[in-house]
C-alpha positions in Angstrom: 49.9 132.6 128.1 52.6 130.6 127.0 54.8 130.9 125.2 54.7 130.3 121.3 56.0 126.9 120.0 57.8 128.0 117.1 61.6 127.3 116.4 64.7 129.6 117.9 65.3 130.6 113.4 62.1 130.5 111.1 62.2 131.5 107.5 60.5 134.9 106.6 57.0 135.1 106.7 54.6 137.7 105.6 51.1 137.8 107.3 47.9 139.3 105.6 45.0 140.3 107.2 41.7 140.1 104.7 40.0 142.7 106.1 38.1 144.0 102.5 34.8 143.2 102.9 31.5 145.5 103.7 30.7 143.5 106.7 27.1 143.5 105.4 26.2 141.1 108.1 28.0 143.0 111.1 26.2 146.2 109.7 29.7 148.0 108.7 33.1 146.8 107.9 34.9 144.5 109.8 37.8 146.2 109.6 36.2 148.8 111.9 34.6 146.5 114.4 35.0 147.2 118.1 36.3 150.5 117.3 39.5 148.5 115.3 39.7 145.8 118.0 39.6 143.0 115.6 42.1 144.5 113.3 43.8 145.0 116.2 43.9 141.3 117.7 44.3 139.9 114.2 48.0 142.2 113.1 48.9 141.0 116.7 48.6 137.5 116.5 50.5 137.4 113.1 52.9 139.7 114.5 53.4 138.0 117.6 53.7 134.3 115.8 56.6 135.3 113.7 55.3 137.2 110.8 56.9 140.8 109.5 55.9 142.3 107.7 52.3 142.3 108.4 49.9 143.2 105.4 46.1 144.6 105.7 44.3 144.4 102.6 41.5 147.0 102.6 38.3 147.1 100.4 34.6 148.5 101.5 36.8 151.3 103.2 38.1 153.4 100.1 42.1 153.0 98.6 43.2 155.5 101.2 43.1 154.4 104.9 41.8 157.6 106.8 38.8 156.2 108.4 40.7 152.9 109.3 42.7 153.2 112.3 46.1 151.1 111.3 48.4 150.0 113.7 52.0 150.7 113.9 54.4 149.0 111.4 51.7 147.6 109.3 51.7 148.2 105.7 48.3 148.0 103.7 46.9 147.3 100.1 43.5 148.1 98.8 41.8 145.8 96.4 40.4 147.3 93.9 37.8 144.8 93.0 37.3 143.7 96.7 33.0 143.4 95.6 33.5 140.3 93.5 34.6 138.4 96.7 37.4 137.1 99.1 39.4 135.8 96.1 40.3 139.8 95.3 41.6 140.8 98.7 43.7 137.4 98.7 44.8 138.1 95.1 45.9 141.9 96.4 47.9 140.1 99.5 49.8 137.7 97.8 50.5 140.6 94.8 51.9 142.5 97.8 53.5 139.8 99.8 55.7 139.2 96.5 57.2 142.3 97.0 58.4 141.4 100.6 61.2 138.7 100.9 59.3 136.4 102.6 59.4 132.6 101.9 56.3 131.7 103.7 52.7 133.6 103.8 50.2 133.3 106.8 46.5 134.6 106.0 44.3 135.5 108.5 40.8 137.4 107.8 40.1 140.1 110.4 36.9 138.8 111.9 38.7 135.8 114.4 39.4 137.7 117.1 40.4 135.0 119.7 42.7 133.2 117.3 46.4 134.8 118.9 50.1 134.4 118.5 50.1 130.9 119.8 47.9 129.6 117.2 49.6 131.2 114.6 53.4 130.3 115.6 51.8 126.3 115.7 50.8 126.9 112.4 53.4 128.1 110.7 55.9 125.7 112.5 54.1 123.0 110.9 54.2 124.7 107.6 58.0 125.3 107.8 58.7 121.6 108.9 56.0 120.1 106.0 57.5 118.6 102.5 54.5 120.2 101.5 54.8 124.2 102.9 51.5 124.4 103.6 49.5 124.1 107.1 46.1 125.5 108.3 44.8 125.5 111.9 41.4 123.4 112.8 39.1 123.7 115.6 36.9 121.0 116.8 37.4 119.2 113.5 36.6 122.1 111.4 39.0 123.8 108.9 39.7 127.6 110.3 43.0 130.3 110.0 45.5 131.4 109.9 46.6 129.3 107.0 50.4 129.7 105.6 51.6 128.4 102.2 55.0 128.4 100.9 56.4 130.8 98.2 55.7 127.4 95.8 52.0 127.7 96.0 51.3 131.6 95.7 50.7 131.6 92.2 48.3 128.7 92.2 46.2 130.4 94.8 46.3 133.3 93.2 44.8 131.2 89.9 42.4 130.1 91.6 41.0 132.4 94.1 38.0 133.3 92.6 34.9 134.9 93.9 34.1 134.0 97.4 36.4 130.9 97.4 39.5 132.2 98.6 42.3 129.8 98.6 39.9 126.9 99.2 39.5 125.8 95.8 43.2 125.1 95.1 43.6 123.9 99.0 41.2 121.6 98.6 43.1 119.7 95.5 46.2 119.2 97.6 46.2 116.3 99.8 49.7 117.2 101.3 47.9 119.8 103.4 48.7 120.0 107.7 46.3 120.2 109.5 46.8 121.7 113.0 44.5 121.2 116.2 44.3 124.4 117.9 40.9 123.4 120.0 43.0 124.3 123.2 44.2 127.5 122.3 41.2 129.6 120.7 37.5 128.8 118.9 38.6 130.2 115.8 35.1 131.5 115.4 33.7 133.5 112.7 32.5 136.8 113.9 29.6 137.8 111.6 27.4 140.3 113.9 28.4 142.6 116.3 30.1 141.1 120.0 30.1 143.0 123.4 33.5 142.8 124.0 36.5 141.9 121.5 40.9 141.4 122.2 
């Protein structure tokens, strides 16, 4: 694997894995899939791109994370209202990122399992180099994570991620966004039901 193209001094950046949802689709959360493998995959590949610290925001799972196998150095928040939709678990990362020193945030949800630390280091180097601060990878045209906004943006996401939309409602609004071709390094695929093997 090569390695990732990010510069030799980045400014702080906070990852936060959205891993609050029942996972009605997968049959369980997704926080748990693969016996934690995509929980797993997803704290390395912020790790590994430049983020610290890295946040998991837990829901369907209970406030207390007994039944979720965390790994090392991760620090985690529960959300509370994580049934109304994606928009709480994003509200409860950024709540918590704030309390970090970080300048930058880069969101990933637990259930992309190929996306890795090279995708994430091209993101966020495009972020850090943009007027704008914000960056998002794309695969084969199609909008995907992680996506990292700068410190300027958190409280207009936070506005505005409501229900199920995440941070697409206010992303959508700003035409100042990067986009970043990742086709050759990962599918950035979706994982809704169950796979045989995960990273």
């Amino acid at each position: 694997m090569a390695a990732p193209d990010r510069p030799e001094v980045s400014p702080a950046c906070t990852g936060i894995v959205l891993a609050a949802g029942a996972g009605t689709r997968y049959g369980r959360p997704k926080v748990l899939a693969e016996g934690g493998a995509w929980l797993r995959a997803a704290v390395d590949a912020l790790r590994g791109g430049g983020c610290d610290p890295v946040i998991v925001v837990l829901g369907a799972t209970g406030p207390t994370p007994e039944i979720v196998d965390l790994p090392p150095n991760t620090e985690h928040v529960w959300a509370a209202d994580w049934a109304t939709g994606l928009g709480a678990s994003l509200r409860a990362g950024l709540i918590a990122a704030a309390r970090t020193p970080a300048h930058y945030v880069a969101i990933m949800p637990v259930d992309t399992p190929d996306v890795g630390a090279d995708v994430v280091a091209r993101v966020t180097t495009a972020a850090f180099a943009a007027p704008s601060g914000l960056a998002r990878a794309v695969f084969h045209d199609v909008p995907g994570h992680p996506v990292v906004l700068a410190h300027k943006h958190w409280n207009g996401v936070y506005v505005a991620a409501v229900g199920d939309s995440g941070a697409r409602t206010y992303l959508t609004g700003n035409d100042d966004m990067v986009c970043v071709t990742c086709d050759d390094l990962a599918t950035g695929v979706d994982r809704d039901f169950p796979a045989r093997t995960a990273r």
